[in-house]
C-alpha positions as CSV (number, residue, x, y, z in Angstrom):
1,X,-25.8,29.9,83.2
2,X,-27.6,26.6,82.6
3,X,-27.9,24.1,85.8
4,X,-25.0,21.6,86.3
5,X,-26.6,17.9,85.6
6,X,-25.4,16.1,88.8
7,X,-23.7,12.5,87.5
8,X,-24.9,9.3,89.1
9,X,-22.9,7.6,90.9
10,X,-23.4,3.9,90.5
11,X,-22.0,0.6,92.2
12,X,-20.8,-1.5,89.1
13,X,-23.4,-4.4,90.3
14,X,-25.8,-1.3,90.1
15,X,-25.0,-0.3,86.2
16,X,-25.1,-4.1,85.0
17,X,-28.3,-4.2,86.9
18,X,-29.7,-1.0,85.0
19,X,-28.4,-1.9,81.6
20,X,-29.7,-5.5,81.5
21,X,-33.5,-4.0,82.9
22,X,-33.0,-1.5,80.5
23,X,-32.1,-4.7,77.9
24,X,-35.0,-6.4,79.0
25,X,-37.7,-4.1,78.2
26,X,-36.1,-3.6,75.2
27,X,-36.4,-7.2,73.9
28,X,-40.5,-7.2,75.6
29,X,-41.0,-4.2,73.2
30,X,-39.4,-4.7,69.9
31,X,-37.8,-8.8,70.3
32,X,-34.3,-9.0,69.2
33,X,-33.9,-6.2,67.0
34,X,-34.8,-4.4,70.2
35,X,-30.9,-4.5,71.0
36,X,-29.4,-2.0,69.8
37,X,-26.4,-1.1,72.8
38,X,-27.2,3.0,71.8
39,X,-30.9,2.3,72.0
40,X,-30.4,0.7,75.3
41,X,-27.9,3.3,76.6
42,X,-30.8,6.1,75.6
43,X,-33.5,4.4,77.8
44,X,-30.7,3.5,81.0
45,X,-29.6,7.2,81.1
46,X,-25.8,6.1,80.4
47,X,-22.9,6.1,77.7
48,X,-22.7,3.0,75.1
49,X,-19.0,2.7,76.3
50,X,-20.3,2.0,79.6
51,X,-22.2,-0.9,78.0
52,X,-19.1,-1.9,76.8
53,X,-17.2,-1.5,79.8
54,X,-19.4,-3.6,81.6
55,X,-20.4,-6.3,79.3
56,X,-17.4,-6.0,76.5
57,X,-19.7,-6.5,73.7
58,X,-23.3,-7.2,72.3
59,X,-22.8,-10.9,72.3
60,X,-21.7,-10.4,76.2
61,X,-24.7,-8.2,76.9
62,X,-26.7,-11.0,75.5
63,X,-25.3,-14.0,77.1
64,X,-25.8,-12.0,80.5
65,X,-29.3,-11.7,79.8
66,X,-29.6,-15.6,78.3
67,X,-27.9,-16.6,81.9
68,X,-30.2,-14.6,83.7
69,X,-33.8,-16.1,81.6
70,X,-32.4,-19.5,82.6
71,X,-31.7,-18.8,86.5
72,X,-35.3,-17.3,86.4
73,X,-36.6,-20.2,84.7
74,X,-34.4,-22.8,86.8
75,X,-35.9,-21.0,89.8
76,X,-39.5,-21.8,88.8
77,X,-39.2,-25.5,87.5
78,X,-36.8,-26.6,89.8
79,X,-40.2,-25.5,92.7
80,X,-42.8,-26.5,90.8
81,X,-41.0,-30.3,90.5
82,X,-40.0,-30.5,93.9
83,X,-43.4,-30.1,95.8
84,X,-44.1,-33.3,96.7
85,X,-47.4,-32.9,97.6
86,X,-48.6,-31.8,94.3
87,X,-50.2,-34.0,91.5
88,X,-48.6,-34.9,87.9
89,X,-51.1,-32.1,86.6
90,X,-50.7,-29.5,89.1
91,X,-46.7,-29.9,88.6
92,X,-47.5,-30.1,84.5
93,X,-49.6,-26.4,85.2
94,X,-46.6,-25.0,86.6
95,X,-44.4,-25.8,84.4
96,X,-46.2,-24.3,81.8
97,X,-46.8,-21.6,83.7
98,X,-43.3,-21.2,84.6
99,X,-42.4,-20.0,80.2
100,X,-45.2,-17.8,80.1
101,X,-45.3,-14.2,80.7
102,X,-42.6,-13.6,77.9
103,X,-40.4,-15.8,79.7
104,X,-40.3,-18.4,77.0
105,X,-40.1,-16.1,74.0
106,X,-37.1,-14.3,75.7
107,X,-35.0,-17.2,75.2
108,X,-35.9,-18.3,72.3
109,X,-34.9,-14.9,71.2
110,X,-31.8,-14.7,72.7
111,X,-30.8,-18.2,71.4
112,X,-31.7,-16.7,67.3
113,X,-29.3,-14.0,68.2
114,X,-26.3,-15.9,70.1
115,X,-26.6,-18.9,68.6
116,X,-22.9,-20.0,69.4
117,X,-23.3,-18.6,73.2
118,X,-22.8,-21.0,76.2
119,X,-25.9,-23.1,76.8
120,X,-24.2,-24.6,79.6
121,X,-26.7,-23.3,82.1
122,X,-29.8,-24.3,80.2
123,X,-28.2,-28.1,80.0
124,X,-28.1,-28.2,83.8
125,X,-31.7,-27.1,84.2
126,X,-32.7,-30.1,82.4
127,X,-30.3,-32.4,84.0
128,X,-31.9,-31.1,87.6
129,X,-35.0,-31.9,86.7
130,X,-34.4,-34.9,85.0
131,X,-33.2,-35.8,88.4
132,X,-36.4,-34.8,90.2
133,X,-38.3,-36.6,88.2
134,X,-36.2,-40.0,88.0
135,X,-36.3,-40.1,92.1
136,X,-40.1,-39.2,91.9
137,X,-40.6,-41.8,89.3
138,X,-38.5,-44.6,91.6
139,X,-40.5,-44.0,94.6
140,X,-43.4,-44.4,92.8
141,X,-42.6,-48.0,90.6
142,X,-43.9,-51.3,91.9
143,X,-41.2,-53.0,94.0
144,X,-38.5,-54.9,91.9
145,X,-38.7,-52.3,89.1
146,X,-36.0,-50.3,87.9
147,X,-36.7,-47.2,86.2
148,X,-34.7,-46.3,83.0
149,X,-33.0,-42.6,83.5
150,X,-33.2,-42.1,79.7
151,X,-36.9,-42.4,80.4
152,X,-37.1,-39.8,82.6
153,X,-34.8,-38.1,80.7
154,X,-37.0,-38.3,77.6
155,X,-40.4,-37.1,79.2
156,X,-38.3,-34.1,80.7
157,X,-37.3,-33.3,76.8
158,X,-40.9,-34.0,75.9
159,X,-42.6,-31.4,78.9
160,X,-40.2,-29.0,77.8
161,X,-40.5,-28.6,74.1
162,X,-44.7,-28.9,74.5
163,X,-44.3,-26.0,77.3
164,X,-41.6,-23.6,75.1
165,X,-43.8,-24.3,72.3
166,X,-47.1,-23.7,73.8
167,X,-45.6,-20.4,75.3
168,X,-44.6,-19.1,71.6
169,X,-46.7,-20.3,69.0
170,X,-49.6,-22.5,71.7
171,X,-52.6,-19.7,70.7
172,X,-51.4,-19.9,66.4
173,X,-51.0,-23.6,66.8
174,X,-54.8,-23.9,68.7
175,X,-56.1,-21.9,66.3
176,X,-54.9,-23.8,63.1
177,X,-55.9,-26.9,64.8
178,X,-59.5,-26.1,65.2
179,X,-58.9,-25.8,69.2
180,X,-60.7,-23.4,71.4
181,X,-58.5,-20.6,72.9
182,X,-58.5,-19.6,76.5
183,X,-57.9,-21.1,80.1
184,X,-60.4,-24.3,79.7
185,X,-58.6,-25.5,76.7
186,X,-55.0,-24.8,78.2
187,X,-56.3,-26.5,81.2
188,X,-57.8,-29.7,79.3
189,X,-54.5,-30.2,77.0
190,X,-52.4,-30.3,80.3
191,X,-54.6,-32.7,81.9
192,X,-54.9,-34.8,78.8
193,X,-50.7,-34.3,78.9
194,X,-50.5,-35.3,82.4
195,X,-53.0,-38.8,82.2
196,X,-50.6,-39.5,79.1
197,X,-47.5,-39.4,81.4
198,X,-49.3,-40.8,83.9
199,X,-50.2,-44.0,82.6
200,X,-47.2,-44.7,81.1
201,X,-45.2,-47.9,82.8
202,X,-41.2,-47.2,83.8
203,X,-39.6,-49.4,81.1
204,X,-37.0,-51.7,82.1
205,X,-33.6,-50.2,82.3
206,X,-31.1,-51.9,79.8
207,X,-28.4,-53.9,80.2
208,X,-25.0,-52.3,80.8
209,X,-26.9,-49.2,82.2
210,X,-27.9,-51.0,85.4
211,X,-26.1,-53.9,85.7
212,X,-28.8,-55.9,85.6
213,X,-29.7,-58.8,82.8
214,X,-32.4,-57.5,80.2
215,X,-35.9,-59.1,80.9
216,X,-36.4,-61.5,78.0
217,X,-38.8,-61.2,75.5
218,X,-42.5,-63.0,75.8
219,X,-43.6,-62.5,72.6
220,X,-45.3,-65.5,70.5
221,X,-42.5,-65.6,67.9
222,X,-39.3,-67.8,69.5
223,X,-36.5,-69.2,68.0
Protein backbone atom coordinates (compact mmCIF):
# COMPACT_ATOMS: atom_id res chain seq x y z
CA UNK A 1 0.00 0.00 0.00
CA UNK A 2 1.19 3.53 -1.00
CA UNK A 3 1.98 6.07 2.12
CA UNK A 4 -0.95 8.16 3.41
CA UNK A 5 0.04 12.01 2.42
CA UNK A 6 -0.49 13.70 5.87
CA UNK A 7 -2.87 17.08 5.15
CA UNK A 8 -1.73 20.35 6.47
CA UNK A 9 -3.34 21.82 8.84
CA UNK A 10 -3.36 25.52 8.36
CA UNK A 11 -4.71 28.70 10.51
CA UNK A 12 -6.92 30.65 7.87
CA UNK A 13 -4.40 33.85 8.46
CA UNK A 14 -1.82 30.96 7.54
CA UNK A 15 -3.49 29.96 4.00
CA UNK A 16 -4.12 33.70 2.90
CA UNK A 17 -0.55 34.17 3.88
CA UNK A 18 0.64 31.15 1.59
CA UNK A 19 -1.53 31.89 -1.32
CA UNK A 20 -0.81 35.62 -1.66
CA UNK A 21 3.34 34.63 -1.34
CA UNK A 22 2.55 32.06 -3.61
CA UNK A 23 0.71 35.07 -5.72
CA UNK A 24 3.52 37.10 -5.42
CA UNK A 25 6.18 35.19 -6.92
CA UNK A 26 3.96 34.53 -9.45
CA UNK A 27 3.50 38.07 -10.64
CA UNK A 28 7.87 38.62 -10.03
CA UNK A 29 8.08 35.64 -12.57
CA UNK A 30 5.62 36.01 -15.40
CA UNK A 31 3.70 39.84 -14.45
CA UNK A 32 0.01 39.63 -14.64
CA UNK A 33 -0.55 36.81 -16.74
CA UNK A 34 1.38 35.13 -13.87
CA UNK A 35 -2.17 34.78 -12.12
CA UNK A 36 -3.73 32.13 -12.94
CA UNK A 37 -5.66 30.85 -9.35
CA UNK A 38 -4.71 26.87 -10.62
CA UNK A 39 -1.17 28.05 -11.34
CA UNK A 40 -0.99 29.51 -7.95
CA UNK A 41 -2.77 26.63 -6.16
CA UNK A 42 0.09 24.27 -8.02
CA UNK A 43 3.09 26.22 -6.46
CA UNK A 44 1.13 26.85 -2.68
CA UNK A 45 0.50 23.03 -2.41
CA UNK A 46 -3.47 23.69 -2.03
CA UNK A 47 -6.98 23.27 -3.88
CA UNK A 48 -8.13 26.31 -6.32
CA UNK A 49 -11.46 26.24 -4.17
CA UNK A 50 -9.46 27.09 -1.30
CA UNK A 51 -8.33 30.14 -3.21
CA UNK A 52 -11.78 30.78 -3.53
CA UNK A 53 -12.76 30.19 -0.24
CA UNK A 54 -10.43 32.56 1.03
CA UNK A 55 -10.32 35.36 -1.33
CA UNK A 56 -13.87 34.69 -3.27
CA UNK A 57 -12.47 35.45 -6.61
CA UNK A 58 -9.46 36.51 -8.84
CA UNK A 59 -10.36 40.11 -8.59
CA UNK A 60 -10.40 39.49 -4.61
CA UNK A 61 -7.12 37.73 -4.76
CA UNK A 62 -5.87 40.72 -6.48
CA UNK A 63 -7.16 43.49 -4.53
CA UNK A 64 -5.51 41.57 -1.45
CA UNK A 65 -2.30 41.75 -3.05
CA UNK A 66 -2.89 45.62 -4.39
CA UNK A 67 -3.69 46.45 -0.46
CA UNK A 68 -0.80 44.74 0.65
CA UNK A 69 1.94 46.67 -2.28
CA UNK A 70 0.48 49.88 -0.87
CA UNK A 71 0.88 49.12 3.08
CA UNK A 72 4.55 47.98 2.00
CA UNK A 73 5.00 51.02 0.11
CA UNK A 74 3.15 53.33 2.73
CA UNK A 75 5.57 51.81 5.20
CA UNK A 76 8.63 52.99 3.42
CA UNK A 77 7.57 56.59 2.27
CA UNK A 78 5.78 57.45 5.14
CA UNK A 79 9.91 56.74 7.05
CA UNK A 80 11.80 58.06 4.61
CA UNK A 81 9.57 61.64 4.86
CA UNK A 82 9.44 61.66 8.42
CA UNK A 83 13.20 61.68 9.35
CA UNK A 84 13.79 64.98 10.15
CA UNK A 85 17.24 65.00 10.14
CA UNK A 86 17.62 63.99 6.65
CA UNK A 87 18.19 66.33 3.57
CA UNK A 88 15.63 67.08 0.54
CA UNK A 89 18.05 64.61 -1.41
CA UNK A 90 18.59 61.93 1.02
CA UNK A 91 14.53 61.90 1.57
CA UNK A 92 14.25 62.15 -2.65
CA UNK A 93 16.86 58.80 -2.55
CA UNK A 94 14.55 57.00 -0.46
CA UNK A 95 11.72 57.49 -2.02
CA UNK A 96 12.93 56.27 -5.03
CA UNK A 97 14.38 53.66 -3.47
CA UNK A 98 11.23 52.83 -1.70
CA UNK A 99 9.41 51.56 -5.73
CA UNK A 100 12.33 49.69 -6.61
CA UNK A 101 12.99 46.11 -6.22
CA UNK A 102 9.72 45.17 -8.19
CA UNK A 103 7.87 47.18 -5.81
CA UNK A 104 6.76 49.69 -8.37
CA UNK A 105 6.08 47.33 -11.22
CA UNK A 106 3.82 45.28 -8.93
CA UNK A 107 1.30 47.90 -8.77
CA UNK A 108 1.32 49.05 -11.79
CA UNK A 109 0.43 45.52 -12.66
CA UNK A 110 -2.08 45.04 -10.42
CA UNK A 111 -3.82 48.37 -11.28
CA UNK A 112 -3.81 46.97 -15.55
CA UNK A 113 -5.60 43.99 -14.16
CA UNK A 114 -8.19 45.57 -11.52
CA UNK A 115 -8.60 48.52 -12.92
CA UNK A 116 -12.12 49.21 -11.14
CA UNK A 117 -10.59 47.88 -7.67
CA UNK A 118 -10.56 50.15 -4.49
CA UNK A 119 -7.61 52.67 -4.66
CA UNK A 120 -8.71 53.91 -1.55
CA UNK A 121 -5.51 52.97 0.21
CA UNK A 122 -3.14 54.32 -2.38
CA UNK A 123 -5.23 57.87 -2.08
CA UNK A 124 -4.27 57.95 1.69
CA UNK A 125 -0.65 57.31 1.10
CA UNK A 126 -0.53 60.45 -0.84
CA UNK A 127 -2.63 62.38 1.39
CA UNK A 128 -0.04 61.35 4.45
CA UNK A 129 2.62 62.50 2.75
CA UNK A 130 1.22 65.39 1.35
CA UNK A 131 0.89 66.13 5.01
CA UNK A 132 4.54 65.52 5.91
CA UNK A 133 5.60 67.49 3.58
CA UNK A 134 3.19 70.65 3.97
CA UNK A 135 4.27 70.82 7.91
CA UNK A 136 8.05 70.39 6.75
CA UNK A 137 7.53 72.99 4.18
CA UNK A 138 5.79 75.52 7.04
CA UNK A 139 8.54 75.12 9.38
CA UNK A 140 10.78 75.89 6.85
CA UNK A 141 9.04 79.36 5.08
CA UNK A 142 10.21 82.84 6.10
CA UNK A 143 8.05 84.17 8.84
CA UNK A 144 4.66 85.73 7.54
CA UNK A 145 4.46 83.16 4.77
CA UNK A 146 1.71 80.85 4.20
CA UNK A 147 2.34 77.85 2.37
CA UNK A 148 -0.23 76.70 -0.25
CA UNK A 149 -1.37 72.84 0.50
CA UNK A 150 -2.09 72.41 -3.17
CA UNK A 151 1.60 73.11 -3.46
CA UNK A 152 2.65 70.55 -1.52
CA UNK A 153 0.13 68.57 -2.72
CA UNK A 154 1.46 69.08 -6.35
CA UNK A 155 5.22 68.26 -5.64
CA UNK A 156 3.94 65.05 -3.80
CA UNK A 157 2.13 64.14 -7.34
CA UNK A 158 5.26 65.27 -9.15
CA UNK A 159 7.96 62.87 -6.73
CA UNK A 160 5.64 60.22 -7.23
CA UNK A 161 5.00 59.80 -10.86
CA UNK A 162 9.07 60.64 -11.61
CA UNK A 163 9.82 57.71 -8.86
CA UNK A 164 6.91 55.04 -10.31
CA UNK A 165 8.18 55.97 -13.57
CA UNK A 166 11.86 55.73 -12.98
CA UNK A 167 11.13 52.27 -11.32
CA UNK A 168 9.40 50.92 -14.60
CA UNK A 169 10.59 52.37 -17.61
CA UNK A 170 13.84 54.86 -15.75
CA UNK A 171 16.76 52.39 -17.59
CA UNK A 172 14.52 52.46 -21.35
CA UNK A 173 13.77 56.11 -20.83
CA UNK A 174 17.91 56.90 -19.93
CA UNK A 175 18.72 55.03 -22.64
CA UNK A 176 16.50 56.76 -25.33
CA UNK A 177 17.54 59.95 -23.85
CA UNK A 178 21.17 59.57 -24.47
CA UNK A 179 21.77 59.22 -20.40
CA UNK A 180 24.29 57.02 -18.85
CA UNK A 181 22.88 54.00 -16.89
CA UNK A 182 23.97 53.05 -13.42
CA UNK A 183 24.12 54.51 -9.83
CA UNK A 184 26.07 57.98 -10.71
CA UNK A 185 23.37 58.92 -13.15
CA UNK A 186 20.39 57.78 -10.79
CA UNK A 187 22.25 59.64 -8.15
CA UNK A 188 22.82 62.97 -10.27
CA UNK A 189 18.98 63.06 -11.66
CA UNK A 190 17.79 62.95 -7.95
CA UNK A 191 20.11 65.61 -6.89
CA UNK A 192 19.30 67.74 -9.89
CA UNK A 193 15.33 66.74 -8.73
CA UNK A 194 16.00 67.71 -5.30
CA UNK A 195 17.89 71.48 -5.92
CA UNK A 196 14.78 71.91 -8.33
CA UNK A 197 12.39 71.37 -5.35
CA UNK A 198 14.62 73.01 -3.30
CA UNK A 199 14.70 76.29 -4.75
CA UNK A 200 11.37 76.62 -5.34
CA UNK A 201 9.50 79.54 -3.12
CA UNK A 202 6.02 78.44 -1.20
CA UNK A 203 3.52 80.41 -3.30
CA UNK A 204 1.08 82.37 -1.58
CA UNK A 205 -1.95 80.51 -0.55
CA UNK A 206 -5.20 81.89 -2.29
CA UNK A 207 -7.97 83.48 -1.18
CA UNK A 208 -10.83 81.54 0.25
CA UNK A 209 -8.32 78.71 1.00
CA UNK A 210 -6.72 80.61 3.93
CA UNK A 211 -8.67 83.23 4.79
CA UNK A 212 -6.36 85.62 4.02
CA UNK A 213 -6.58 88.60 1.22
CA UNK A 214 -4.50 87.59 -2.08
CA UNK A 215 -1.14 89.63 -2.28
CA UNK A 216 -1.73 92.04 -5.06
CA UNK A 217 -0.04 92.00 -8.14
CA UNK A 218 3.42 94.22 -8.75
CA UNK A 219 3.66 93.86 -12.18
CA UNK A 220 4.44 97.01 -14.47
CA UNK A 221 1.06 96.80 -16.28
CA UNK A 222 -1.86 98.57 -13.85
CA UNK A 223 -5.13 99.68 -14.59
Amino acid sequence: MGETVKRVRRTPDQARRLILNAAQAAIVRTGPEGLRLQDIAAAAGISHPLILHHFGSRAGLVRALTREAIVELKDKLVTAMTERDYSIEEQLHRVFNAFRNGLGQRLAWLVTVDPDGDQSGSMMIQREIADHLHARRIAAAPPGTTVAREDSQFLVHLIAIAALGDAIYGSQLRRSGGLGEGPETDGRFRAWLAALIGVRAPPIEPAGLSGRPRRKSRGKYRD
